[in-house]
Structures are given as C-alpha cells and as structure tokens.
PABAMI-290650 format. One line per 10 residues: number of its first residue (from 1); their letters; for each residue x, y, z of C-alpha. Coordinates in Angstrom, 2 decimals. Layout:
NUM) A) X/Y/Z ~ ...
END
This chain:
1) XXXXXXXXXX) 5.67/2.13/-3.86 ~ 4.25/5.44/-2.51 ~ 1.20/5.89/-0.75 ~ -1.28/8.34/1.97 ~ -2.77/6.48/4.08 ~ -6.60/7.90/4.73 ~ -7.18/10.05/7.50 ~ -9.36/11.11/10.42 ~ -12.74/12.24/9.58 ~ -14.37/15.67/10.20
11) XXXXXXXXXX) -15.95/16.33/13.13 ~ -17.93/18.76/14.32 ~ -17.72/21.16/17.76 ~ -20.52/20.53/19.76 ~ -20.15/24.28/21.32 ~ -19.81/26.36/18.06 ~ -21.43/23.71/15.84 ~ -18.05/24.38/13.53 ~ -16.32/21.67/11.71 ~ -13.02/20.79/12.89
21) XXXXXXXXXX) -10.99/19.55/10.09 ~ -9.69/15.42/10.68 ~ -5.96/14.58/10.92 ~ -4.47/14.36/7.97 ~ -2.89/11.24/5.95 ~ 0.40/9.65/6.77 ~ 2.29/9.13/3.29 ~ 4.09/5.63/3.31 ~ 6.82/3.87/0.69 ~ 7.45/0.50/0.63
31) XXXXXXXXXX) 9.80/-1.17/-1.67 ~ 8.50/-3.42/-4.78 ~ 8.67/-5.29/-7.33 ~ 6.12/-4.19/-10.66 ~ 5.28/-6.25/-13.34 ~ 3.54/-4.79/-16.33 ~ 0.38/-6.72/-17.83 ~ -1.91/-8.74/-16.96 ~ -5.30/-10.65/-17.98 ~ -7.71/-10.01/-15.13
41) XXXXXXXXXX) -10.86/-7.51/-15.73 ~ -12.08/-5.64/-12.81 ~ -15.61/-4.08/-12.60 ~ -16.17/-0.66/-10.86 ~ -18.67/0.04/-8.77 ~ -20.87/1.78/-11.92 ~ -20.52/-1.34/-13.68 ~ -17.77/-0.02/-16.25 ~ -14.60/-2.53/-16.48 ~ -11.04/-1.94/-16.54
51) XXXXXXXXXX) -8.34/-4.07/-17.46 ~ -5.27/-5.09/-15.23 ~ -2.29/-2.68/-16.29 ~ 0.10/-4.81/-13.76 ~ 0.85/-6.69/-11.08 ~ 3.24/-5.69/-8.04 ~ 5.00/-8.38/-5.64 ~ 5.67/-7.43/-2.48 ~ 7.71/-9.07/0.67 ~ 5.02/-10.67/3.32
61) XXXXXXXXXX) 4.83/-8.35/6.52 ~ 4.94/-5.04/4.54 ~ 1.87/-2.37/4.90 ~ -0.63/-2.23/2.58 ~ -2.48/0.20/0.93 ~ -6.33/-0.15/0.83 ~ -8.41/-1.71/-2.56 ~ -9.46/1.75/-3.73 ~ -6.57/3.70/-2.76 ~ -4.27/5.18/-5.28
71) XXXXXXXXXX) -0.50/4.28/-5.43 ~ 2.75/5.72/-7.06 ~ 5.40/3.76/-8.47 ~ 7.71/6.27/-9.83 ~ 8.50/6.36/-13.27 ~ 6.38/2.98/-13.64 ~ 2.87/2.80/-12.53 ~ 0.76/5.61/-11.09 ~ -2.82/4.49/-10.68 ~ -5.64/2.62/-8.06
81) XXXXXXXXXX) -5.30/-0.46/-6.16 ~ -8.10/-3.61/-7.57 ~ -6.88/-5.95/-5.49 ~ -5.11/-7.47/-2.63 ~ -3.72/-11.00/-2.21 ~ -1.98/-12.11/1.30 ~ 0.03/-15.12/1.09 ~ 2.55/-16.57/3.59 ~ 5.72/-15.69/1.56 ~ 4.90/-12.76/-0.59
91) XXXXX) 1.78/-10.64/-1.28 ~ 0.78/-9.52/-4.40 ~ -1.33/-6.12/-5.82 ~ -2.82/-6.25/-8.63 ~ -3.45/-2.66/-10.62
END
C-alpha cells in the first residue's frame, strides 16, 4: 500500500509578506493484505453515501495513513481511506 503523507503548511514571510511554500509530503508503502467487498455504507461530509469497495488487513505496528487520505494498491485498489480500526494483533482499513 502506497501513500503521501500530508505536509507542512504555507507560511508566510513576515518581511516581504510572501508565501513560502510548506515542506512537501513524504510518500510511504507498507505491505498488505486487500480484500475486495464489503457491506458497510459510509456518509461524506455532504451527506452523499458510498459503499465499502474493500477491506485491507494490515500487521499491528505499521504506519497509517489518515481517514481522508487517498491510498494506492497497485493493480487492486486505488481510492480514499473511510476508516481505521487498531487492534492488538492486526489493524484493519476499510475503503
């Protein structure tokens, strides 16, 4: 799973009042394991609703992308994050 993680905001130069541009993302990969389908519906912030496309396991300890954030499995899934589940032994994505 492929990822860029968000970066720095834009400030601004309090001598020349010009915007200095934030540090860019860092692009992680992590490996996985994708499962296609689902039965969860998500709602979007505007109230439309999507249904799950998948679910992908991952080993506990890993990095995570953010809910929100868009991920690339290649040649599987490319598409946003809906949620986030921690366990103990595994963590789990669902997309």
């Amino acid at each position: 799973m492929n990822w860029v993680t968000a970066g720095g905001a834009v400030t601004v130069d309090p001598l020349t009042g010009y915007p200095i541009p934030g540090a860019p993302g860092v692009a992680k990969s992590v490996p996985c394991r994708f499962h296609l389908g689902g039965v969860k519906i998500f709602k979007n912030q505007d109230n439309t609703t999507i249904n799950q496309v998948g679910r992908i396991r991952l080993d506990a300890g890993v990095e995570l992308p953010q809910v929100g954030q868009i991920i690339d499995i290649p040649g599987q899934f490319n598409g946003k994050v809906q949620d986030i589940y921690r366990g103990q032994l595994s963590y789990r994505i669902d997309v």
